[in-house]
N, C-alpha and C positions, 0 to 999 in steps of 0.2 A: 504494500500500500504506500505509494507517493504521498507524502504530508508537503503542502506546499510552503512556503517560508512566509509569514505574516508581511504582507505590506505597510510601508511606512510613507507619511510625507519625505519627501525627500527635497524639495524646494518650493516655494512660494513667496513670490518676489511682484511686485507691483510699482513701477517706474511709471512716475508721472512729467510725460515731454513737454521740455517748453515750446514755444511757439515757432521759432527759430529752427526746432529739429521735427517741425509737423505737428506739434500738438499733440494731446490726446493720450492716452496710456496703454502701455505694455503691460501685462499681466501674461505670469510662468506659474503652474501649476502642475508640480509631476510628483510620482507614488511609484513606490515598487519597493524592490529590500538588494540587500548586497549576497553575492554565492560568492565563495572560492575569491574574494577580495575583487569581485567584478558587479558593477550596480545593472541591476536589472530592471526594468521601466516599462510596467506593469499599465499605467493610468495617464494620462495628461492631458493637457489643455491649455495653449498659447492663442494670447487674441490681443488683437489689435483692437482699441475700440478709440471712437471719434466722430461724437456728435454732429462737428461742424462739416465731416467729410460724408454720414451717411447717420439717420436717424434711426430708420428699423432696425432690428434684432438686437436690442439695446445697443447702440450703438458700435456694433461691432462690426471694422470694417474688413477684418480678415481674422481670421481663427484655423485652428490644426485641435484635435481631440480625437480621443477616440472612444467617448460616449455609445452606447445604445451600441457596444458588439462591434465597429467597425471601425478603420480608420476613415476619414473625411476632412475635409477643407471648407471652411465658410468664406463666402465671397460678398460682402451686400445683400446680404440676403439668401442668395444661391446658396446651397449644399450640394457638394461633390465626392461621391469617394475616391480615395485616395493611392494611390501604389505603396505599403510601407515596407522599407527596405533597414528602417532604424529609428530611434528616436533622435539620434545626433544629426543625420540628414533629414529629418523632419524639422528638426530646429534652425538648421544654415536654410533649408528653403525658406522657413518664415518668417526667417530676417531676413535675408534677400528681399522675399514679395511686400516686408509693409516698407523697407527703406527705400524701393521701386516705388511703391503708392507713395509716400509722404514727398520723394523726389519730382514725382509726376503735376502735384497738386499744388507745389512749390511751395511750399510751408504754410498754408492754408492753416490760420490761427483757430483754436480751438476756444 
């Protein structure tokens, strides 16, 4: 019988941008437990949100989880799933995609 290893928070961090770097806040939220001195990441959820760039889904204008069984991407709205290959290339794609939007919108004050 496989006993699985108890989950733990493992980060949760909440950086509020200034206007300058796009506005609006970063939020990291990840879970899982360490094997054999290697972390394992069980649960998470990274999102972009920013009222002034998109109002629905509280204001969330990109996001990565993997709620409800699956991996998925939040867009404006859109839900997509996702290819997951890692949660560390889950992570460089979703700083790439919000520092491509906050680039894009040219620092659109929040």
């Amino acid at each position: 019988m496989n006993i699985l290893p108890k989950e733990s928070l493992l980060e949760q961090e909440r950086f509020e941008l200034k206007p300058k770097s796009g506005g609006g806040l970063l939020s990291y939220e990840v879970w899982g437990y360490q094997e054999r001195g290697k972390t394992i990441v069980t649960r998470y959820n990274l999102a972009y949100i920013n009222h002034a760039i998109y109002r629905g889904d509280n204001g969330r204008v990109l996001g990565f989880d993997n709620a409800h069984g699956y991996h998925h991407r939040h867009s404006m709205g859109k839900v997509e799933a996702v290819e997951f290959n890692s949660f560390e290339a889950t992570q460089e794609r979703f700083q790439r995609e919000w520092m491509e939007i906050v680039k894009s919108v040219g620092g659109k004050k929040s």
